[in-house]
C-alpha positions as CSV (number, residue, x, y, z in Angstrom):
1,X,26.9,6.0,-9.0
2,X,25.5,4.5,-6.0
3,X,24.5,0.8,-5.9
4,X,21.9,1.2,-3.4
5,X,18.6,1.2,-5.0
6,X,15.1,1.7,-3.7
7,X,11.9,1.1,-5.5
8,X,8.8,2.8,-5.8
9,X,6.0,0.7,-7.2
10,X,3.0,3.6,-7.4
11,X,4.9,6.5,-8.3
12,X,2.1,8.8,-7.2
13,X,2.0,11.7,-4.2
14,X,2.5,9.3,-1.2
15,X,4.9,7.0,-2.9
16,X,6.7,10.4,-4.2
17,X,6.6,12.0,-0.8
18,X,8.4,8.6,1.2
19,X,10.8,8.4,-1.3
20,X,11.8,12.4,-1.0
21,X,12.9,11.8,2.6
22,X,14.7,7.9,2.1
23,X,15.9,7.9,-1.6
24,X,19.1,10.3,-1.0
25,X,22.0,8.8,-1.9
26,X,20.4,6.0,-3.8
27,X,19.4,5.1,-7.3
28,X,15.3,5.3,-7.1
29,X,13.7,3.1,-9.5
30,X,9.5,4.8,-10.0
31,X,7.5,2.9,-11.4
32,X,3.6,3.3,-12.2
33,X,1.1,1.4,-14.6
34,X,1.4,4.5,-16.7
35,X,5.0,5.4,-18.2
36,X,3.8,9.1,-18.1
37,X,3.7,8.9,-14.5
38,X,6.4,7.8,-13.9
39,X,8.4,9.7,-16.5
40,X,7.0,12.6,-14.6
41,X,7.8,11.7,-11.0
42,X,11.8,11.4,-12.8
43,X,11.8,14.6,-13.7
44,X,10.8,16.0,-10.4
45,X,13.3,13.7,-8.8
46,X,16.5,14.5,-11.3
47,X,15.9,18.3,-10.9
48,X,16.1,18.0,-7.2
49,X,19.5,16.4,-7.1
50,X,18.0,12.4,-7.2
51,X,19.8,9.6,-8.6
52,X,15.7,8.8,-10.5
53,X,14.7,6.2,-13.6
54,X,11.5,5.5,-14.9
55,X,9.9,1.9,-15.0
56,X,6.3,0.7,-16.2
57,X,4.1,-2.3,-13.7
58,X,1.0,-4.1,-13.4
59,X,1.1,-4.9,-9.9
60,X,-1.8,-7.6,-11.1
61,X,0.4,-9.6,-13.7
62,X,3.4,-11.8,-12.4
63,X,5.6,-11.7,-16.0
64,X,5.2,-7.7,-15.1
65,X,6.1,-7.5,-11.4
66,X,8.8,-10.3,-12.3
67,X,10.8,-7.9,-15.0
68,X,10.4,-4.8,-12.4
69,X,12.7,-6.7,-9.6
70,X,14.8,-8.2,-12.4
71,X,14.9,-4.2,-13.9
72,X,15.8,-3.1,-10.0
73,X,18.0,-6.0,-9.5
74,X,20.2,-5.0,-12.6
75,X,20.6,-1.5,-10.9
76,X,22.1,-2.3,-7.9
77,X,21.1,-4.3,-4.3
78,X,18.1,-3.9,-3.6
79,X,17.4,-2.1,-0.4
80,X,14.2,-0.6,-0.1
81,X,10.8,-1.1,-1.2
82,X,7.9,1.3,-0.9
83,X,4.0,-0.1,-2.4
84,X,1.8,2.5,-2.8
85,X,-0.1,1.3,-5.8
86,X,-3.8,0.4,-5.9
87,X,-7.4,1.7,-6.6
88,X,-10.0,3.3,-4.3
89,X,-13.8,2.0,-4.3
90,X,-15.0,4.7,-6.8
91,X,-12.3,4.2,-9.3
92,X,-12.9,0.2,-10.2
93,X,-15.2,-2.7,-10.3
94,X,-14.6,-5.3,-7.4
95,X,-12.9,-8.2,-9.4
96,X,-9.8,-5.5,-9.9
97,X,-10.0,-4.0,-6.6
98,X,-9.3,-7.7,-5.6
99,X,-6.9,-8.1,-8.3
100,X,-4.8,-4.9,-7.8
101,X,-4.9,-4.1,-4.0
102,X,-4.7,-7.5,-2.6
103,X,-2.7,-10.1,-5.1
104,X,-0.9,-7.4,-6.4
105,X,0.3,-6.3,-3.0
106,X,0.7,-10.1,-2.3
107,X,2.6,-10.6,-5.6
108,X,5.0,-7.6,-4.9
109,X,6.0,-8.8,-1.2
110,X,6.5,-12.6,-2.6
111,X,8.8,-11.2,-5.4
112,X,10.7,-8.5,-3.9
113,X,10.9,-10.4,-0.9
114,X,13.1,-13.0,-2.6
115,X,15.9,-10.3,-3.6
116,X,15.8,-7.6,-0.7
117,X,19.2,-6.6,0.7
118,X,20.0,-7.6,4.1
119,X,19.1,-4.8,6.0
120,X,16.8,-3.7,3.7
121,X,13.4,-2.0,4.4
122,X,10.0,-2.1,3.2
123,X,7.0,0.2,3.9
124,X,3.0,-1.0,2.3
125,X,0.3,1.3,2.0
126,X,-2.8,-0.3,2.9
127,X,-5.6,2.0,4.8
128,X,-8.0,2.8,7.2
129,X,-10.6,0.9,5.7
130,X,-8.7,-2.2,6.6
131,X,-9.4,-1.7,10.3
132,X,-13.2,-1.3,9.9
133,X,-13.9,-4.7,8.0
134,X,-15.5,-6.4,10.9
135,X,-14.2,-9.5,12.4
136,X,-12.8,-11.9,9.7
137,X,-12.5,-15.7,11.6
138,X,-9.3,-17.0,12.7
139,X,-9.3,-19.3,9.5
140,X,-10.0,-16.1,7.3
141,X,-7.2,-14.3,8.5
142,X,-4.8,-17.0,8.2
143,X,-6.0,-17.6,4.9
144,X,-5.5,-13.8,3.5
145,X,-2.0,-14.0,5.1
146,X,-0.8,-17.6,4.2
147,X,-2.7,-18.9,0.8
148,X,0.2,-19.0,-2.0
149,X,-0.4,-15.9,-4.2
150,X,-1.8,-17.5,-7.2
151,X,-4.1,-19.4,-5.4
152,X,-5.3,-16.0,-3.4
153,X,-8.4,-15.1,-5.5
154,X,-9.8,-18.3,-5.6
155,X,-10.6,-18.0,-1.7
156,X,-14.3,-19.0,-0.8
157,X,-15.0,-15.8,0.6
158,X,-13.7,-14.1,-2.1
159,X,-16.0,-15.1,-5.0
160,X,-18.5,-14.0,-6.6
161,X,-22.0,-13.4,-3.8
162,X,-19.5,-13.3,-1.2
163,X,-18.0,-9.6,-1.7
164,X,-20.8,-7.1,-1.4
165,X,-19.7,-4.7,-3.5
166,X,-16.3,-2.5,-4.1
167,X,-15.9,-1.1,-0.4
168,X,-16.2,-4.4,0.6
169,X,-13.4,-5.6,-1.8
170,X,-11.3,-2.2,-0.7
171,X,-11.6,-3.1,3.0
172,X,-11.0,-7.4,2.2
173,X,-7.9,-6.1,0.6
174,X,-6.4,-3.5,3.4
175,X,-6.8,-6.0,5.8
176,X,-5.3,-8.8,3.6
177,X,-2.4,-5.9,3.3
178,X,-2.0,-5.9,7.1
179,X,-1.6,-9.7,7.1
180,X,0.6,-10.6,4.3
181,X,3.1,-7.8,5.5
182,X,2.5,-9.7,9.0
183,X,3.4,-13.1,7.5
184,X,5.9,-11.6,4.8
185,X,7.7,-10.3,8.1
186,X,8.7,-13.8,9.2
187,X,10.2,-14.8,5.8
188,X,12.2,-11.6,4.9
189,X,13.7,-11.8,8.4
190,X,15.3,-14.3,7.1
191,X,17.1,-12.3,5.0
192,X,17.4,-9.9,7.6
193,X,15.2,-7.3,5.9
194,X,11.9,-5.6,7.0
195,X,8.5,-4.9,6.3
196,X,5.3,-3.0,8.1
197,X,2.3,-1.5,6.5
198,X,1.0,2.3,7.4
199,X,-2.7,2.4,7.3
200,X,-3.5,6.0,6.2
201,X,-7.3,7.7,6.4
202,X,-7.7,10.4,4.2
203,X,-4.8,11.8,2.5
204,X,-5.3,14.4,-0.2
205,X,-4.0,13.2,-3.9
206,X,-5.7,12.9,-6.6
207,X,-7.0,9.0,-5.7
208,X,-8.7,10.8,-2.5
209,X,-10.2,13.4,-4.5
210,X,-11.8,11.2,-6.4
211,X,-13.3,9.5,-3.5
212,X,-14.4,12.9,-1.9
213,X,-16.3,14.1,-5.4
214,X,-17.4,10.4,-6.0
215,X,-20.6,8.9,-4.9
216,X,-19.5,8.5,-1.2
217,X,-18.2,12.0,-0.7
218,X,-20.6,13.3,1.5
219,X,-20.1,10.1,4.3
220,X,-16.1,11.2,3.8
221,X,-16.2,14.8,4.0
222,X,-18.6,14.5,7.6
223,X,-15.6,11.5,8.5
224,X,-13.3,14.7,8.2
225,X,-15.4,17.1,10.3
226,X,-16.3,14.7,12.7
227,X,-13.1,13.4,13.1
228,X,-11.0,14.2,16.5
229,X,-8.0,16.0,14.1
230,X,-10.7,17.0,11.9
231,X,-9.5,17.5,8.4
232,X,-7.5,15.1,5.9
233,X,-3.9,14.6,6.3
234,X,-0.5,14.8,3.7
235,X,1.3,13.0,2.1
236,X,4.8,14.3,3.7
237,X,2.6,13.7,7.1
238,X,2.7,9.5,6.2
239,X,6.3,10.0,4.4
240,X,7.5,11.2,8.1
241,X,6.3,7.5,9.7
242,X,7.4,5.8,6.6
243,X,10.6,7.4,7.2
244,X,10.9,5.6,10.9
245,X,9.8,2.9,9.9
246,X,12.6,2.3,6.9
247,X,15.2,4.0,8.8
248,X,17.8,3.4,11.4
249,X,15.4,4.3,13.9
250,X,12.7,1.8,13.2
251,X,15.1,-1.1,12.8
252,X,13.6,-3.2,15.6
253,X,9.4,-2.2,14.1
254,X,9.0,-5.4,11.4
255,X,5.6,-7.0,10.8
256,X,3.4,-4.2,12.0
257,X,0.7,-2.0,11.1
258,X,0.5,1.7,11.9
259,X,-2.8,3.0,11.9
260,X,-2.6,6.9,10.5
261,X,-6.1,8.3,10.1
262,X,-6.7,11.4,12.8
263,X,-8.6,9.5,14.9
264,X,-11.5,8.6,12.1
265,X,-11.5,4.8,13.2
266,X,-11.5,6.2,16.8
267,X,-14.7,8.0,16.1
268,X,-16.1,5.0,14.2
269,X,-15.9,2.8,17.4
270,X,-16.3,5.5,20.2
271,X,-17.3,8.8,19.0
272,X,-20.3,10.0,16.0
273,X,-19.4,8.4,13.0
274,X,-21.6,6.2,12.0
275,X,-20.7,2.8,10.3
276,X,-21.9,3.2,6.5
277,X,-23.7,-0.2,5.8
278,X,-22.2,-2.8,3.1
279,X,-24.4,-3.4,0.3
280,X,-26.5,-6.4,0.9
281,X,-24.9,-9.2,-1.0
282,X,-27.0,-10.4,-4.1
């Protein structure tokens, strides 16, 4: 049995879909917050010829994200990494929007980061919504990529009053995605191992469904239609660039972030989407 072992932390259709095209020949470890997930995702793997075991995670709890990489680390060397776990703006209140998408992602880099394989590979899924935050200051920035994870939420301009309201935590968090993977880069070169984030717009599974029937559908489905591709994209559409990126071919591509959206952003600064507004903060 092969040694190699690549994690999924998010086993869900993008997470899936990237480890389809990277995970042959290797053991893949799939682990989601729910067990039934994940157990799932295994059996879809083992049928199709995958080495595949089944793992549980809260990406917001250290003593859980600590026994996935010791679980992974027992396996094999650790060799790959991909982070698609988090929650959209429709599906949580602010404080675990914060919690999940931006000190977990933070949590999961500092951990994994300390036992990836040299030449090992990472990809993060942040999003779109990262790149239309406006401006953060230069001391912002720093701050989202450099504080020490535990001390992350306790950022000024992440209290309470600060953060309008849960699109404004999903876009704080993207971007703090982009910039921890940025900073992360420096430290796992050291190991000689690699990270980037892909930035996806809207990709149909069932997290973007819920966003397109929630209470901002209507602004996402005219993003889609007004959009220079203009419809949503796949997940086996960001699993080819994650592919790259992990791969042979992307071995000299660390630190970056690949915007993937079919042009929404585009359209946002130069074409008819308008901006939605941020809810005034109380």
């Amino acid at each position: 049995m092969s040694k190699d072992v690549l994690v999924v932390v998010g086993a869900g259709q993008i997470g899936q879909a990237i480890a389809r095209r990277v995970g042959v020949g290797r053991q893949i470890l799939l682990a989601s917050l729910n067990l039934d997930e994940a157990e799932q995702a295994v059996s879809l793997f083992r049928n199709a010829g995958y080495q595949a075991t089944a793992a549980t995670v809260d990406v917001g709890a250290r003593d859980s994200v600590q026994a996935l990489v010791a679980q992974a680390s027992r396996m094999g060397s650790v060799s790959g990494l991909i982070h698609a776990a988090g929650v959209s703006p429709s599906q949580a209140p602010l404080e675990t929007i914060l919690r999940v998408d931006l000190y977990g992602t933070a949590l999961v880099l500092e951990l994994f980061g300390n036992v990836m394989a040299t030449g090992g590979s990472a990809v993060v899924i942040a999003s779109q919504s990262g790149h239309r935050l406006p401006a953060l200051t230069q001391q912002q920035d720093s701050a989202l990529a450099m504080t020490p994870t535990e001390q992350l939420l306790q950022l000024d301009f992440l209290q309470a009053g600060q953060v309008a309201d849960t699109l404004h935590a999903y876009q704080l968090s993207k971007r703090g995605n982009a910039l921890r993977v940025m900073a992360e880069a420096v430290r796992w070169g050291q190991r000689g191992a690699r990270v980037n984030t892909i930035s996806p717009g809207i990709i149909i599974t069932p997290l973007a469904n819920a966003e397109l029937n929630g209470p901002r559908g209507a602004g996402y489905r005219n993003m889609l239609s007004a959009s220079p591709v203009g419809r949503a994209g796949t997940p086996d559409e960001v699993a080819q660039l994650a592919a790259l990126l992990m791969g042979p071919d992307g071995t000299f591509i660390t630190g970056s972030d690949f915007l993937m959206d079919g042009g929404v952003t585009a359209a946002f600064r130069f074409g008819d989407i308008q901006q939605p507004a941020l809810s005034p903060v109380p």
